[in-house]
MIDRENGU-695506 format. One record per residue (C-alpha): residue number from 0; residue in one letter; x, y, z. Coordinates in Angstrom, 3 decimals. Example, Ala and Ser with C-alpha at 12.3 -4.5 7.8 and 13.67 -1.06 7.14 Angstrom:
<atom 0; 'A'; <12.300; -4.500; 7.800>>
<atom 1; 'S'; <13.670; -1.060; 7.140>>
//
This chain:
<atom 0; 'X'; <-21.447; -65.575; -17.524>>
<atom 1; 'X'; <-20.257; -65.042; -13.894>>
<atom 2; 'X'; <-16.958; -63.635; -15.626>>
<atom 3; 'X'; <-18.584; -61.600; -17.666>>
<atom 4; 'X'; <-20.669; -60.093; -14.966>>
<atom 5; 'X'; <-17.477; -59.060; -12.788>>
<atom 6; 'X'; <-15.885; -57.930; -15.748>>
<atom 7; 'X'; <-19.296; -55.204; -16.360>>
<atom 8; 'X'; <-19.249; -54.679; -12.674>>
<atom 9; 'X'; <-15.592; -53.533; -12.512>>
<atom 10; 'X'; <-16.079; -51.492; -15.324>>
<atom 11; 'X'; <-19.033; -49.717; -13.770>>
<atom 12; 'X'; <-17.003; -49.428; -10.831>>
<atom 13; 'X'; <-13.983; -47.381; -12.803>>
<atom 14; 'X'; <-16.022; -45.157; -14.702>>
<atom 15; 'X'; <-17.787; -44.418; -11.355>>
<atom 16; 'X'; <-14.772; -43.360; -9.741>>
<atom 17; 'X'; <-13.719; -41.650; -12.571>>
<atom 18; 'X'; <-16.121; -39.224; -12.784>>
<atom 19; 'X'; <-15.940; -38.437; -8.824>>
<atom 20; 'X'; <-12.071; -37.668; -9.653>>
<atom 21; 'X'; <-13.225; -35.084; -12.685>>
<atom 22; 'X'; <-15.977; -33.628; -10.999>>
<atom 23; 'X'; <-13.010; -32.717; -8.211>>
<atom 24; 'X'; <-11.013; -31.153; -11.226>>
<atom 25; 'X'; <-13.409; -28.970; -12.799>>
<atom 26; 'X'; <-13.989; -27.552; -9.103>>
<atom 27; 'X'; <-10.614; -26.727; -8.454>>
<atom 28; 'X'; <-10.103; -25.731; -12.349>>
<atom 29; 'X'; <-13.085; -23.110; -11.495>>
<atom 30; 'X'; <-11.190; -21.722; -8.226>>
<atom 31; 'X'; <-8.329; -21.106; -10.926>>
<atom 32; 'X'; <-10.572; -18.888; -13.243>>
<atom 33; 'X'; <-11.301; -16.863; -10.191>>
<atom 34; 'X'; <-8.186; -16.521; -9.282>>
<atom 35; 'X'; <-7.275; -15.175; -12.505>>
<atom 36; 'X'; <-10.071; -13.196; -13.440>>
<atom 37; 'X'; <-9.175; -10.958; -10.041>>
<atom 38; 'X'; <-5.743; -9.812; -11.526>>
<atom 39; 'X'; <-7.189; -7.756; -14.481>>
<atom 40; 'X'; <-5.349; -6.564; -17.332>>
<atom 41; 'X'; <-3.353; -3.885; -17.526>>
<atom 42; 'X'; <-3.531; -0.995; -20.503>>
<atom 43; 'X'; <-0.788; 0.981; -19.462>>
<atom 44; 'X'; <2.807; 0.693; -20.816>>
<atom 45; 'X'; <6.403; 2.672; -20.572>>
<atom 46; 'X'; <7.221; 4.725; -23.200>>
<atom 47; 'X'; <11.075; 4.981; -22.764>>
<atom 48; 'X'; <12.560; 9.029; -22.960>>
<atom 49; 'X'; <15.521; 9.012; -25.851>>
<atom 50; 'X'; <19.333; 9.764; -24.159>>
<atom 51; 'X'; <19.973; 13.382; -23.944>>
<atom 52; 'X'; <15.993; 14.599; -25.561>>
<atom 53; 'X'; <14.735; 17.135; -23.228>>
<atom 54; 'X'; <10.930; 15.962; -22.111>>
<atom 55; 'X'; <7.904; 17.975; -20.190>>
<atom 56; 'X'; <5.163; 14.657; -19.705>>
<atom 57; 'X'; <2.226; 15.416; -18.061>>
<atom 58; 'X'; <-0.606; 13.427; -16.182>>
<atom 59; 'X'; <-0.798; 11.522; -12.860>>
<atom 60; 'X'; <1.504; 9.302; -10.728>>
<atom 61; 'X'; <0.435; 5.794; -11.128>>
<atom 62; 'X'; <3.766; 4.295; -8.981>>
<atom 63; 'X'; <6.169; 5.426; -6.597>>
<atom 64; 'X'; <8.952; 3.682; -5.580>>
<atom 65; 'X'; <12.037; 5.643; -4.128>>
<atom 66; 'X'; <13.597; 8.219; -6.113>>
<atom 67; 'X'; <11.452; 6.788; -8.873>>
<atom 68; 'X'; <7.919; 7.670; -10.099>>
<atom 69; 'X'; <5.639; 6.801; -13.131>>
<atom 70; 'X'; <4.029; 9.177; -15.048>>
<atom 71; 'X'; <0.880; 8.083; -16.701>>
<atom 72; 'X'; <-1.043; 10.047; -19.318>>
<atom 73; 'X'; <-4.733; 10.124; -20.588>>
<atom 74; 'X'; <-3.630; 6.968; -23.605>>
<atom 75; 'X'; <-2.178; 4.864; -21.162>>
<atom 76; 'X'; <1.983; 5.818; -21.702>>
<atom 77; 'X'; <4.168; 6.409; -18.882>>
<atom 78; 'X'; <7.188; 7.767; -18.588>>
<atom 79; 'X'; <9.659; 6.791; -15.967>>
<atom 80; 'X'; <10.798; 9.577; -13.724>>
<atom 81; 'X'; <14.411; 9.626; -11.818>>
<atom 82; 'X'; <14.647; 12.126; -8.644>>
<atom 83; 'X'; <17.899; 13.531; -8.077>>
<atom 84; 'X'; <19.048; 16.077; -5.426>>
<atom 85; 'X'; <18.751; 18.658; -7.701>>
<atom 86; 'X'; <15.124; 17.840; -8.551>>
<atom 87; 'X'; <12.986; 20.421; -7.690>>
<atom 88; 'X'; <9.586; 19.925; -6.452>>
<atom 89; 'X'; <6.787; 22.851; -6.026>>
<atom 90; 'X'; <3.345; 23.860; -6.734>>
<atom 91; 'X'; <2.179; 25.699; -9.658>>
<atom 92; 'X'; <2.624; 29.482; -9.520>>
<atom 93; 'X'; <-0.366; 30.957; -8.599>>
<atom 94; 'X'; <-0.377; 34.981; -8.936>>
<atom 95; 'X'; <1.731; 37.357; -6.631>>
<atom 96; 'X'; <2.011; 34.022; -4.179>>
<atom 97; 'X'; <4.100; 32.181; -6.508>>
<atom 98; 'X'; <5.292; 28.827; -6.157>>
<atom 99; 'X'; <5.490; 26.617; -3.032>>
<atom 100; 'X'; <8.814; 24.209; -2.540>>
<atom 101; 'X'; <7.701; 20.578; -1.283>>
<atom 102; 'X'; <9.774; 17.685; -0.192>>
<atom 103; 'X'; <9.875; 14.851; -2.745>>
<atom 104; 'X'; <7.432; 12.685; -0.251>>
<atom 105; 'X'; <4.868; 14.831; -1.568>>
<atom 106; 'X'; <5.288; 13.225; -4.741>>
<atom 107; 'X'; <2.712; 10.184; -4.538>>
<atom 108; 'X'; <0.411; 7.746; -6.175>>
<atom 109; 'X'; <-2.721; 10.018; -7.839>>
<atom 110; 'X'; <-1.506; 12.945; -8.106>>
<atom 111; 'X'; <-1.865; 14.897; -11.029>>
<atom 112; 'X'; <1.570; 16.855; -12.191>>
<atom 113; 'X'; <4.151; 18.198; -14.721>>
<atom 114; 'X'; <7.393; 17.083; -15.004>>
<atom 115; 'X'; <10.444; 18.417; -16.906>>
<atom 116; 'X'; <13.969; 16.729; -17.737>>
<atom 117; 'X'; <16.278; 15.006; -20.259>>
<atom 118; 'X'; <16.741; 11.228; -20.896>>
<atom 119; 'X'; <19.372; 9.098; -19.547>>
<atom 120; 'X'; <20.602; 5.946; -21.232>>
<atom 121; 'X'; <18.501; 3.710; -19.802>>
<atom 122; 'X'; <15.170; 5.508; -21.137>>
<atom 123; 'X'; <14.121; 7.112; -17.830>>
<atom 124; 'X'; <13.767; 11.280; -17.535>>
<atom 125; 'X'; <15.796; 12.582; -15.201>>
<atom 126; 'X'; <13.733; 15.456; -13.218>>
<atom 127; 'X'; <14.607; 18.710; -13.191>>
<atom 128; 'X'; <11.473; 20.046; -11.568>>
<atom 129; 'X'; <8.251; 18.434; -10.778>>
<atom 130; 'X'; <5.175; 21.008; -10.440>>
<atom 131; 'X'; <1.722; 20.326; -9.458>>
<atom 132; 'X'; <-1.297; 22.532; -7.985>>
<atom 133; 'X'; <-2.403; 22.736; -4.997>>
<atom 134; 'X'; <-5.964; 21.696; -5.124>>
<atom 135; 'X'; <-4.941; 18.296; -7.055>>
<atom 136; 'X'; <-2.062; 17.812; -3.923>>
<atom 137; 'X'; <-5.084; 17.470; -1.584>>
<atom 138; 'X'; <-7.369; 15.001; -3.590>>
<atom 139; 'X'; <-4.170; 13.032; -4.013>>
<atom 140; 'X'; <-3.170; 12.749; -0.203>>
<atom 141; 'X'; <-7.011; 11.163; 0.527>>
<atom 142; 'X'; <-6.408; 8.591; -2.035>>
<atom 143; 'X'; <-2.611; 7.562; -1.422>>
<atom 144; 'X'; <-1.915; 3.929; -1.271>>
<atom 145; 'X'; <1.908; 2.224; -0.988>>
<atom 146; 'X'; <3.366; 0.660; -3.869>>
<atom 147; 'X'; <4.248; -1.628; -1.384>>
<atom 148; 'X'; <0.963; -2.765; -0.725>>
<atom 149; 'X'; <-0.150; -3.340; -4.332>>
<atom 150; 'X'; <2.801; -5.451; -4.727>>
<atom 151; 'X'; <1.812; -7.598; -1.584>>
<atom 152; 'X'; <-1.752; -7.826; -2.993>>
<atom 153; 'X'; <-0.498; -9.435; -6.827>>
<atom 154; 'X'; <2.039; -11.554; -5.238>>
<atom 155; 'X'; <-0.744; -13.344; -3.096>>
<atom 156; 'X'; <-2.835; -13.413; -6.341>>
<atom 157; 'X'; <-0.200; -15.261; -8.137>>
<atom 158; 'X'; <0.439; -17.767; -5.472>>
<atom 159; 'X'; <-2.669; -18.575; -5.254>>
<atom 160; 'X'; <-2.440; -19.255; -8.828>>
<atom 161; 'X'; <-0.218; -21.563; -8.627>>
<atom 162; 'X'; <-1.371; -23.352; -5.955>>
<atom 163; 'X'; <-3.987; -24.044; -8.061>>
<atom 164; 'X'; <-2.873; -25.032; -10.904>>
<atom 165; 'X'; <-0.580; -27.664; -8.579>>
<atom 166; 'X'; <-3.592; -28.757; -7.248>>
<atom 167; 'X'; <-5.035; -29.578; -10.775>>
<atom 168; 'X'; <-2.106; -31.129; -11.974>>
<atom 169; 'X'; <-2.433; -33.726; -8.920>>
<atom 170; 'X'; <-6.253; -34.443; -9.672>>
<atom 171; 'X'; <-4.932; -35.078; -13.505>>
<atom 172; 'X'; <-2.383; -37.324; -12.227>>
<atom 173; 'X'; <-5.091; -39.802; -10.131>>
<atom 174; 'X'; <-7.511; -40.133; -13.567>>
<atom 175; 'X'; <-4.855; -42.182; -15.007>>
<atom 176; 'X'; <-4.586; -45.226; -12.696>>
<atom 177; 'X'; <-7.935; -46.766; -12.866>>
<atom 178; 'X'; <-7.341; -49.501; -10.663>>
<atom 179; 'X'; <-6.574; -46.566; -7.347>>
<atom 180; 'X'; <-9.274; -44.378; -8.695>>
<atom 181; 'X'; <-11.607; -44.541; -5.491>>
<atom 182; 'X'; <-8.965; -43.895; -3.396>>
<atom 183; 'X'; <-7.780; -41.018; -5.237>>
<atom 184; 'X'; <-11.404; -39.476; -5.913>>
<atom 185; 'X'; <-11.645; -39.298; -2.198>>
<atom 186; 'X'; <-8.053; -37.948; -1.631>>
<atom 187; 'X'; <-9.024; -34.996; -4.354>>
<atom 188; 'X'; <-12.265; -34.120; -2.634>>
<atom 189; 'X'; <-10.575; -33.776; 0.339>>
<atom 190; 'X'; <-7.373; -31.593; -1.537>>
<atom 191; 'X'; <-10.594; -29.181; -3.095>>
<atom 192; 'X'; <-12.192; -28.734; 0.188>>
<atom 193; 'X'; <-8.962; -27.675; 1.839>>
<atom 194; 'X'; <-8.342; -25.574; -1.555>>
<atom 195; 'X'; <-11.643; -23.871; -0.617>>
<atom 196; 'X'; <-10.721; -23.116; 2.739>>
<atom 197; 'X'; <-7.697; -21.513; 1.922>>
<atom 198; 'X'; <-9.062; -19.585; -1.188>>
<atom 199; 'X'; <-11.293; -18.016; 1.359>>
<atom 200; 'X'; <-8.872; -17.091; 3.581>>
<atom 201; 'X'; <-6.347; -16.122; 1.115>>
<atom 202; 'X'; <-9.449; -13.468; -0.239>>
<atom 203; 'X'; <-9.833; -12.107; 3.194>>
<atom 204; 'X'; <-6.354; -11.274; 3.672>>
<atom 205; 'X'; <-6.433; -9.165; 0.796>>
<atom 206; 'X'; <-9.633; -7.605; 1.150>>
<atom 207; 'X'; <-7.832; -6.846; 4.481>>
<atom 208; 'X'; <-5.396; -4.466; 2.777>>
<atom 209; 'X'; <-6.931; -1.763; 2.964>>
<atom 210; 'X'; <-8.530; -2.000; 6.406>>
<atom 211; 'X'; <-6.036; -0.399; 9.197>>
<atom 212; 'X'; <-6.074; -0.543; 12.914>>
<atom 213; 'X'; <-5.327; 1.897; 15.027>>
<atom 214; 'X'; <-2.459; 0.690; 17.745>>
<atom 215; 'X'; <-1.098; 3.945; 19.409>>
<atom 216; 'X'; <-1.383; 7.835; 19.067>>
<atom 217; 'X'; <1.561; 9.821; 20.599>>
<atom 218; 'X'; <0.793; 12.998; 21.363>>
<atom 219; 'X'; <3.950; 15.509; 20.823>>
<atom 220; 'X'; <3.409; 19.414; 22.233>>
<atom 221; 'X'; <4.433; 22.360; 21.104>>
<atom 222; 'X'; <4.858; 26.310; 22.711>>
<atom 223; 'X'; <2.804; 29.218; 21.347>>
<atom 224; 'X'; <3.823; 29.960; 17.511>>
<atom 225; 'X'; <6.808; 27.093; 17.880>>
<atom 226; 'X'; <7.161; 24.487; 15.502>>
<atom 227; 'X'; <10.522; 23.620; 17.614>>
<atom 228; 'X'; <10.456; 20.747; 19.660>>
<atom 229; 'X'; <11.078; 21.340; 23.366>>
<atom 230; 'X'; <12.516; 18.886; 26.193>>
<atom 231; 'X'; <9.327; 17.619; 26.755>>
<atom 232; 'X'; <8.717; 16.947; 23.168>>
<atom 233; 'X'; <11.660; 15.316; 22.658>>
<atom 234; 'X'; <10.890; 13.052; 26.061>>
<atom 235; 'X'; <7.813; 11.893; 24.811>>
<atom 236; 'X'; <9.541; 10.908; 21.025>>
<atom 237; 'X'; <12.098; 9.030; 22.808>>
<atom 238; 'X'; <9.797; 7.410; 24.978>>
<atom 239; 'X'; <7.528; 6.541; 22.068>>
<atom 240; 'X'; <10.393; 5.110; 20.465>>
<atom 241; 'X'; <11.382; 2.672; 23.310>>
<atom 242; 'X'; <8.234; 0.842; 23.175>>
<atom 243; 'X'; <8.448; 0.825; 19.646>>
<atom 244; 'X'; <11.587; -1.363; 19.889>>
<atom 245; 'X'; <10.330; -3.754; 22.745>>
<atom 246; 'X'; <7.187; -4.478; 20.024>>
<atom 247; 'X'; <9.528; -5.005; 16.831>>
<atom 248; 'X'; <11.441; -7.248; 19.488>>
<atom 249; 'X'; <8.286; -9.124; 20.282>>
<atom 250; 'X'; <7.355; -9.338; 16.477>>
<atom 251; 'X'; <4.741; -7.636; 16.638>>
<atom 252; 'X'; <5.228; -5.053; 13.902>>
<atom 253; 'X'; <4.687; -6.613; 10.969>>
<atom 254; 'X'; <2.578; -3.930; 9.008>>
<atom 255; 'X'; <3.010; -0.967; 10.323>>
<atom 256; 'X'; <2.481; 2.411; 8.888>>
<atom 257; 'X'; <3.003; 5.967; 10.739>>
<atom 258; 'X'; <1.146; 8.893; 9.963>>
<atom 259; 'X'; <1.818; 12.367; 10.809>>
<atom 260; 'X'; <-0.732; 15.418; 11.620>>
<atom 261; 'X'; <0.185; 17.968; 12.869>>
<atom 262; 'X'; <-2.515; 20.766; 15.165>>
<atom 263; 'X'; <-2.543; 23.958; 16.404>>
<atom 264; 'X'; <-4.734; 26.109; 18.725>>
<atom 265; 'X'; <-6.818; 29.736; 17.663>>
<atom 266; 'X'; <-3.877; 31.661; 18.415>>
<atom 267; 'X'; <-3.637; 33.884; 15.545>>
<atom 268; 'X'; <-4.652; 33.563; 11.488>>
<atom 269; 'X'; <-6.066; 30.127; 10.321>>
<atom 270; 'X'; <-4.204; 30.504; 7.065>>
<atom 271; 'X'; <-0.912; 30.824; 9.785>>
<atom 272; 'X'; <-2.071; 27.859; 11.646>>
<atom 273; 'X'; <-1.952; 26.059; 9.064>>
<atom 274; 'X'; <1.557; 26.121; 7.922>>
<atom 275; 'X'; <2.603; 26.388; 11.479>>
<atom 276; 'X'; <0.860; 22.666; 12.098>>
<atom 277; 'X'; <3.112; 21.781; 8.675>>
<atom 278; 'X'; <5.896; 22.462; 10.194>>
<atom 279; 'X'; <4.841; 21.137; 13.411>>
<atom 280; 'X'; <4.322; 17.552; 11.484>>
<atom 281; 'X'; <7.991; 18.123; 9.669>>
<atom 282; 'X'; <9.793; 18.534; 12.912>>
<atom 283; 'X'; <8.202; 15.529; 14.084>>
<atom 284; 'X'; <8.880; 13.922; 10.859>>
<atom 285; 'X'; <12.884; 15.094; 10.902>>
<atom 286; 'X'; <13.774; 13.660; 14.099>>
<atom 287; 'X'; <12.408; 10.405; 13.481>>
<atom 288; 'X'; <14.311; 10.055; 10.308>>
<atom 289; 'X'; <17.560; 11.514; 11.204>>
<atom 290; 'X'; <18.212; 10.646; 15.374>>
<atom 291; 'X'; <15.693; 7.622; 14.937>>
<atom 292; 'X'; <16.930; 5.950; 11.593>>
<atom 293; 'X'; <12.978; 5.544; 10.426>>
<atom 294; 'X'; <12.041; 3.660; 7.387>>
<atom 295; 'X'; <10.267; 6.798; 4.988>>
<atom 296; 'X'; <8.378; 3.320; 3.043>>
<atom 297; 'X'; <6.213; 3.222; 6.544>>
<atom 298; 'X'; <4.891; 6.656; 6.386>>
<atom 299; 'X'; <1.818; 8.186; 5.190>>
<atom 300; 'X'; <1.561; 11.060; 3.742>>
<atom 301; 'X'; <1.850; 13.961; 6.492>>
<atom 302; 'X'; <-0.865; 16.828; 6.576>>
<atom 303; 'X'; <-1.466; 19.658; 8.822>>
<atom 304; 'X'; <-4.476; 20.752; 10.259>>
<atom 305; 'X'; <-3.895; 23.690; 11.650>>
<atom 306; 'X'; <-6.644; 25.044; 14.183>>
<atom 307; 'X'; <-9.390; 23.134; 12.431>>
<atom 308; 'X'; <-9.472; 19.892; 14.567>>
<atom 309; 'X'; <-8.909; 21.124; 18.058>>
<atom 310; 'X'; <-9.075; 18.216; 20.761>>
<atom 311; 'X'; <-10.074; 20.689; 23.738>>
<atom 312; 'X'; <-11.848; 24.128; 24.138>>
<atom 313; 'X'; <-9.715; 26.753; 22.631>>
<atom 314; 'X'; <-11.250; 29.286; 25.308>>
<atom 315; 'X'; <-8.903; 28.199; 27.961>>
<atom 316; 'X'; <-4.379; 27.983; 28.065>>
<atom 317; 'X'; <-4.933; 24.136; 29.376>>
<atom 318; 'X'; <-7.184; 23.807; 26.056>>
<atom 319; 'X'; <-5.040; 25.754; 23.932>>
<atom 320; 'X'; <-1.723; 23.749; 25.209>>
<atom 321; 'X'; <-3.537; 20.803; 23.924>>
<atom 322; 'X'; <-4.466; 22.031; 20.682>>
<atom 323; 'X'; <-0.356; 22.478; 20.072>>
<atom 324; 'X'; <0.076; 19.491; 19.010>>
<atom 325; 'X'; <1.223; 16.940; 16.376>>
<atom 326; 'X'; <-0.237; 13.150; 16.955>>
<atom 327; 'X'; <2.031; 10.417; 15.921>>
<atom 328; 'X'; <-0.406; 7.481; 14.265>>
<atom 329; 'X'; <0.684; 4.168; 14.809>>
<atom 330; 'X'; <-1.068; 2.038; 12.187>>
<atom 331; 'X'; <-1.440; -1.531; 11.358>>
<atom 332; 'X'; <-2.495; -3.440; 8.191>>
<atom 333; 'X'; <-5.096; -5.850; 8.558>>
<atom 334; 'X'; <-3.877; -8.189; 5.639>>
<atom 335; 'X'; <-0.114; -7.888; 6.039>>
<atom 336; 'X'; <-0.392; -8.826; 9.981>>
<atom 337; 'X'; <-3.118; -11.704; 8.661>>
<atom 338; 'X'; <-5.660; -9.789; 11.666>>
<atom 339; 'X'; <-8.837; -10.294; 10.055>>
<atom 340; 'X'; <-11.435; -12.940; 10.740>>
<atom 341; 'X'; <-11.210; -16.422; 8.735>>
//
């Protein structure tokens, strides 16, 4: 009888532990599903261009990368789009104005446009002009995002995936050996709780993504009705670009993005102003690339302003001077540089 009553007691003992150890799986199974479920699905697919076919695909940027853009239309196909030097980029004629010319960084995630071309061998169109209109360029420049922060989000998505599903291969391992199974129920609490943590902080590094800090604006000056950049202009970029290189050598750049707006004061017509402050934000944009060697992946979109944001009265020179300006927006990503609360 005494046997027979350690032999029940053991027994009770087991299944005990055995159902802390699966209560421990199905909570790390369910951080899994949620894991998962926050990918999505994707509709859209390539639709590859036959070699030599001439092509004209219309509808709205859905990736940039490069010289290379997507093309999605209203059913989900998208057509992959090759830049080449030749490539020209404009807006859509629009009566005795006629068309516009625009750098291929105008080309961006959003925006609606028309493309024409022939395939290459590998399926993709190559470009020979890209048009789109106005009006859609400017609701695509307040919704531009990086491909390469999407990219950074999904990655994180699918490691967390699969430190989950490492996680529930451990707490599948423990259920076998009965005889360790207290030991090992406590061991996979303690792996689930720690899963927790980091789930959480995993989710607030990407909810992070698209939450930016400001870390520096450098103010660059211009003359009356110049969108040339004087000594003192050139001073300040060079200064600007010192510090820049003490913080990438202190490691504190990690993501960065620049934007570009460019100003200008009263002085003559708005519609004037406003492509003056363009090419304000262009001449800033030109010297950073070409003397400075800057990376075009770390910069937003550039817009000008013209005399519709002034910074000081326009009523007086020391305002005006002020007005002349383009601002240099040093950016940082909260989720890339891991700078938002736990």
């Amino acid at each position: 009888m005494r046997i027979l009553k350690e032999h029940q007691e053991t027994q009770m003992n087991t299944f005990t532990s055995l159902g802390r150890l699966l209560a421990a799986a199905l909570f790390i199974t369910s951080l899994t599903a949620i894991g998962a479920s926050a990918q999505g699905a994707r509709n859209a697919h390539v639709v590859p261009v036959a070699s030599g076919v001439e092509f004209q695909p219309a509808g709205v940027v859905s990736q940039r990368d490069g010289d290379t853009f997507k093309i999605r239309d209203v059913g989900g196909a998208e057509t992959v789009v090759l830049l080449t030097p030749a490539t020209k980029v404009s807006s859509h004629s629009k009566g005795l104005r006629g068309k516009t010319a625009y750098p291929v960084t105008y080309i961006m995630r959003g925006l609606r446009i028309e493309a024409k071309g022939v395939g290459d061998g590998n399926g993709n169109l190559v470009a020979k002009w890209v048009r789109f209109s106005e009006e859609d360029l400017r609701s695509a420049q307040s919704l531009e995002q990086t491909a390469e922060l999407a990219e950074d989000n999904a990655a994180r998505l699918a490691a967390a995936e699969e430190n989950a599903r490492k996680l529930s291969a451990q707490i599948d391992e423990t259920t076998a050996i009965a005889n360790e199974a207290n030991a090992k129920a406590d061991a996979a609490q303690a792996t689930a709780n720690q899963a927790f943590k980091d789930a959480a902080m995993a989710n607030n590094r990407i909810n992070g993504l698209d939450t930016y800090d400001l870390v520096k604006t450098v103010p660059i000056l211009f003359a009356v009705g110049s969108a040339k950049l004087n000594v003192a202009a050139i001073e300040s970029m060079d200064e600007a670009k010192k510090w820049v290189d003490e913080q990438r050598a202190a490691g504190k750049t990690n993501g960065w993005l620049v934007q570009v707006v460019g100003f200008a004061d009263t002085t003559g017509k708005s519609a004037a102003n406003t492509a003056l402050s363009n090419r304000r934000s262009k001449a800033v944009i030109d010297r950073m690339v070409r003397v400075y060697d800057f990376d075009l992946r770390r910069l937003v979109q550039p817009y000008g302003y013209g005399d519709s944001k002034p910074i000081a009265s326009n009523k007086t020179a020391a305002g005006r001077a002020q007005n002349r300006r383009v601002e240099v927006r040093i950016l940082q990503n909260k989720g890339i540089a891991n700078t938002v609360a736990n």
